[in-house]
N, C-alpha and C positions, 0 to 999 in steps of 0.2 A: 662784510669782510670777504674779499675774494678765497677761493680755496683750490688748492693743488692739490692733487694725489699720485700718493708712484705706489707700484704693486709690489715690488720686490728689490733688495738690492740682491745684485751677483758680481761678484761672488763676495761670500760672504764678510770677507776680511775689509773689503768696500764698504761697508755698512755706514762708520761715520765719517768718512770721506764723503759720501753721495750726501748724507743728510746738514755735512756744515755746504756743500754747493749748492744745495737748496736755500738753506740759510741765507746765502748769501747773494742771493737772486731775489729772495723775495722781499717783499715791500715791509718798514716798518707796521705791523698791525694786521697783517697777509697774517690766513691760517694755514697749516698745512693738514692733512687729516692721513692718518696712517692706520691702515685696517691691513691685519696679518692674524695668523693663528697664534694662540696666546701657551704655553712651551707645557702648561699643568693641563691645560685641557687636551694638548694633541698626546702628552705622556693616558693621560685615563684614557681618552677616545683609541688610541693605536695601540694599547696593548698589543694585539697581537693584530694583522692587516684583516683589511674589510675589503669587501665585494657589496658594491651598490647595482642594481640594475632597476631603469625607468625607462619607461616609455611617453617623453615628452608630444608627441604627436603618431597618429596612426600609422604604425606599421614603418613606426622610427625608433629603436632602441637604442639605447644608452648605458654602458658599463664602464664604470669606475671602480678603482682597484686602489687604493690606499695603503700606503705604510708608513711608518717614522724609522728613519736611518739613525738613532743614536750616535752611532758616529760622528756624520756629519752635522746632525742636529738639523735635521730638514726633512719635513715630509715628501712623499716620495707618491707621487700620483699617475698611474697610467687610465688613459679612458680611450672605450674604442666605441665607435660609431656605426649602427647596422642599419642602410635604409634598402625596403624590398616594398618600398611604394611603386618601382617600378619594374619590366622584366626583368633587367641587368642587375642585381643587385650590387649595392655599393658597401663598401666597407672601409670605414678611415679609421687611424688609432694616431693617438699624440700623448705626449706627459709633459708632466712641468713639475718641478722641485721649489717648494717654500722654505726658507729659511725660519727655524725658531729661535723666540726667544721670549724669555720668561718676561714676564708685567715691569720686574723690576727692571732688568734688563731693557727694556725698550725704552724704559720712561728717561733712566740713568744715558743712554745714547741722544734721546732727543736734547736732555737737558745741556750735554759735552757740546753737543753743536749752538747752542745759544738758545733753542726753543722752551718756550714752557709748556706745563700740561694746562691746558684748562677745561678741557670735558673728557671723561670716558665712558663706554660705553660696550656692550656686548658687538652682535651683527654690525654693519653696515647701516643697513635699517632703523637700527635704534634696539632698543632691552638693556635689560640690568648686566653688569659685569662682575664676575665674581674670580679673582684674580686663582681663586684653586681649582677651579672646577670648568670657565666658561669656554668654550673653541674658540672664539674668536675674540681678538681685542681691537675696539677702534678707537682713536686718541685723537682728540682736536689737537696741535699744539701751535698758537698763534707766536710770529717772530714779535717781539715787544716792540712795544712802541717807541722806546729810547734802548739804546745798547747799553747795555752793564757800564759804567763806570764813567758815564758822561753826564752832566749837570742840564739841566732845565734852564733855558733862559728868562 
């Protein structure tokens, strides 16, 4: 089964707009796979905002800063980039905004546009999903193989 993935809709009111033009592009029995943060686990995890820092390679740092906007219902991510591998030191910083939504929520969207569920899953990677607790939700949901209301010949 071929598989498509899209990372985000924007803005948010887009959401099943974008997912019936997927719908609709793709092949009877094409999956789509959607991997987002799942709305119970960014509420536990963002209580209140986080500060990450790593050092992915030597004398490369990396800070991430984290929040959930309630409001808009989106996490809220700034990260900045310090590299002093050389004299000049460099420094980049970027963010990006995800859209939440709850287990039910997303499954209830896939379904509107004509998709089904047939796998879920915690990461990307793979793990168990526990629709109160887990960060991330990812969702195989393949377009059927016949459309709702048409006959078998």
């Amino acid at each position: 089964m071929p598989l498509h993935k899209l990372w985000l809709f924007r803005p948010p009111g887009d959401d099943l707009k974008t997912l019936k033009s997927l719908y609709r592009v793709l092949r009877p029995g094409g999956g789509f796979v959607v991997n987002t943060v799942n709305g119970a686990g960014v509420a536990k995890r963002l209580r209140s905002p986080i500060s990450i820092g790593h050092e992915p390679l030597p004398n490369v740092f990396v800070i991430d800063q984290a929040r959930y906007d309630k409001m808009k219902r989106q996490t809220v991510t700034n990260w900045t980039l310090i590299d002093v591998r050389r004299a000049k030191h460099r420094v980049v910083r970027g963010g990006f905004r995800v859209n939440v939504y709850s287990h039910g929520e997303l499954k209830a969207l896939l379904r509107s546009a004509g998709f089904e569920i047939e796998t879920v899953w915690g990461m990307l990677s793979g793990g168990r999903f526990d629709p109160s607790e887990t960060w991330h939700q990812t969702i195989l949901a393949p377009k059927p193989l016949k459309s709702p209301g048409t006959k078998g010949r």
